[in-house]
C-alpha positions as CSV (number, residue, x, y, z in Angstrom):
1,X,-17.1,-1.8,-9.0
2,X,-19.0,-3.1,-12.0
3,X,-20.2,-6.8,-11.7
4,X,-18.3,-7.9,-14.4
5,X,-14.7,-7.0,-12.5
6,X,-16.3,-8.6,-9.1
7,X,-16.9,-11.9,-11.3
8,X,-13.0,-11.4,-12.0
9,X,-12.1,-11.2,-8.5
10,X,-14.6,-14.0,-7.4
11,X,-12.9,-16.4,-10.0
12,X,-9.7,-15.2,-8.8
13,X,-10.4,-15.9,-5.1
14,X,-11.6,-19.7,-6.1
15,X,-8.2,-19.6,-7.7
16,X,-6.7,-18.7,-4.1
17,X,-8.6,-21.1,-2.1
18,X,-8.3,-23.7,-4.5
19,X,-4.6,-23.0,-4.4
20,X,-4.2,-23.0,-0.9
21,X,-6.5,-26.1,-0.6
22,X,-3.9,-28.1,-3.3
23,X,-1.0,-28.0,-0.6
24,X,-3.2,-29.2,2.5
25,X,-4.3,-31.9,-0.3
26,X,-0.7,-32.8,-1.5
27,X,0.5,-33.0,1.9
28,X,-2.5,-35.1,3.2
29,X,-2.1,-37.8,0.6
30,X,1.9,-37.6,1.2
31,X,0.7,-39.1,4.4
32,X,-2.3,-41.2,3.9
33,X,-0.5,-42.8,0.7
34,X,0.6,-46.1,1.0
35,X,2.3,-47.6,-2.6
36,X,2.6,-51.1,-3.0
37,X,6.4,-52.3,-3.7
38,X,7.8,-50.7,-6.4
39,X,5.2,-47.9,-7.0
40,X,5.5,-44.2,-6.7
41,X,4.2,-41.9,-4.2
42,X,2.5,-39.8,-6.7
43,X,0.4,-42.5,-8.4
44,X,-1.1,-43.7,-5.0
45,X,-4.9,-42.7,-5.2
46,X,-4.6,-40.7,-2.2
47,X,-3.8,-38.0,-4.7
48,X,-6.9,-38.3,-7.0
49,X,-8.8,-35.7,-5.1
50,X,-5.1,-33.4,-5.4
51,X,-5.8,-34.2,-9.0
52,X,-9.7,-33.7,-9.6
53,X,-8.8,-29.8,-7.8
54,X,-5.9,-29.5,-9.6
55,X,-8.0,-30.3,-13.0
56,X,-11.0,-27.5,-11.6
57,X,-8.6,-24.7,-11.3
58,X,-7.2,-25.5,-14.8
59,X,-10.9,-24.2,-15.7
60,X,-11.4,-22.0,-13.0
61,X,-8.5,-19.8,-14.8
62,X,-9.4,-20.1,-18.0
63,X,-12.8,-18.8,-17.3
64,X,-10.9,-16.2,-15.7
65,X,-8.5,-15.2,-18.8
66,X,-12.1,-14.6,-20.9
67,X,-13.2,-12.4,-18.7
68,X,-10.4,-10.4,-18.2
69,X,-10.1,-10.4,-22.0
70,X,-13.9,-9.4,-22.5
71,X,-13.0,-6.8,-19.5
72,X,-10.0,-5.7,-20.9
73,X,-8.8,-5.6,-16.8
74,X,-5.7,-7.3,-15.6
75,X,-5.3,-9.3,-18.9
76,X,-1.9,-9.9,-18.4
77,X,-1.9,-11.1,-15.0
78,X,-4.8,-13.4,-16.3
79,X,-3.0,-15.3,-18.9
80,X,0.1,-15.5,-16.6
81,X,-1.8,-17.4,-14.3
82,X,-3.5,-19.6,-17.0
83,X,0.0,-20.2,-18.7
84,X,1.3,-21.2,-15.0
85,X,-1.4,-23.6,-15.0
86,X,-0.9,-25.6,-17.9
87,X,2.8,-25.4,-16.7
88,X,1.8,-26.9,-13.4
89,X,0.0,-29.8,-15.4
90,X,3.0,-30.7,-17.3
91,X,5.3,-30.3,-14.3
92,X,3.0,-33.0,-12.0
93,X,3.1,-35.6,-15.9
94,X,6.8,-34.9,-16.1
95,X,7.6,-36.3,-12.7
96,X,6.8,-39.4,-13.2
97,X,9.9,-39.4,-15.5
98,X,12.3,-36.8,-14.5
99,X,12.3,-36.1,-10.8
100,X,13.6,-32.3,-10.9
101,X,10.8,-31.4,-13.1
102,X,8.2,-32.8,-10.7
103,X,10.0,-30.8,-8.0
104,X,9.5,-27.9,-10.1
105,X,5.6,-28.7,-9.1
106,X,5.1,-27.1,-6.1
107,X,7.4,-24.3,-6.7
108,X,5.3,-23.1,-9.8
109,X,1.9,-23.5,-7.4
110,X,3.5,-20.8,-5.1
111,X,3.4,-18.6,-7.9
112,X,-0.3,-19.6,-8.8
113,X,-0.6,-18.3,-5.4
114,X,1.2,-15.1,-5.8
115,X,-0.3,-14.3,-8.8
116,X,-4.6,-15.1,-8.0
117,X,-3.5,-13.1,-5.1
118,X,-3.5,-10.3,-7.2
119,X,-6.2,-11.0,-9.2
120,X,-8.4,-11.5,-6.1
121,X,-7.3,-8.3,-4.8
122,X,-8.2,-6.4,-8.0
123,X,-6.5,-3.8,-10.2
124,X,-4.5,-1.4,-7.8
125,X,-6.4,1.6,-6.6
126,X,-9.5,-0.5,-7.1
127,X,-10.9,0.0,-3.0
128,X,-10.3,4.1,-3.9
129,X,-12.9,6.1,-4.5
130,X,-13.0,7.1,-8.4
131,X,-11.6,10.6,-9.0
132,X,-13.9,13.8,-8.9
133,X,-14.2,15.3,-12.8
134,X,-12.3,18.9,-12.4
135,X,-15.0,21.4,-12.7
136,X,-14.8,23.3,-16.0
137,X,-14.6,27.1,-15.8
138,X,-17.6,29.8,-15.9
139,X,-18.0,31.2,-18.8
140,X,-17.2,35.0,-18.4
């Protein structure tokens, strides 16, 4: 594998982690928050570090979608995950006024997971040794 594609699946396995690591985060400030009176959960400082994570992957995938673009690998898959991103930003600002949206939230980060999955994992075939060139024929 060229070093380029292993810097794809590298930023594609921070994507993972960090993934992963938003829902142990989310559900630890669910149950360290404590809002005063009439506040809401999600505003509780408990969630800044969900937050500061959240904001890292954001660039963590973009950095990702260049270099599957300057790759020309798994371009596609790259800016699905960035466009889930930005989606997942809007969904967490929306819930403060529309509850089903910010429900939407977690939903669309188990599809960041599905999809860095993917891009950790590399193009298909990728562990497979590359195909021997078919021998030409002797002149004769």
């Amino acid at each position: 594998m060229e070093r380029p594609q292993s810097a794809q699946r590298v930023l594609g396995w921070i994507v993972l982690l960090g993934a992963t690591l938003q829902f142990f985060l989310a559900g630890l400030a669910v149950f360290r928050a404590k809002p005063h009176d009439g506040d809401k959960l999600f505003k509780s400082s408990a969630f800044d570090v969900h937050r500061v994570v959240g904001d890292a992957l954001i660039l963590v995938a973009f950095a990702l979608l260049v270099l599957a673009i300057v790759n020309r690998d798994q371009v596609r898959l790259a800016g699905v995950l960035f466009a889930l991103m930005i989606v997942q930003f809007i969904l967490a600002g929306a819930g403060e006024n529309v509850a089903a949206l910010g429900a939407l939230h977690p939903v669309n980060g188990l599809a960041i997971l599905a999809i860095s999955h993917f891009l950790a994992r590399g193009p298909r075939g990728a562990e497979r040794e590359p195909a021997l060139e078919p021998e030409e024929p002797a002149p004769g």
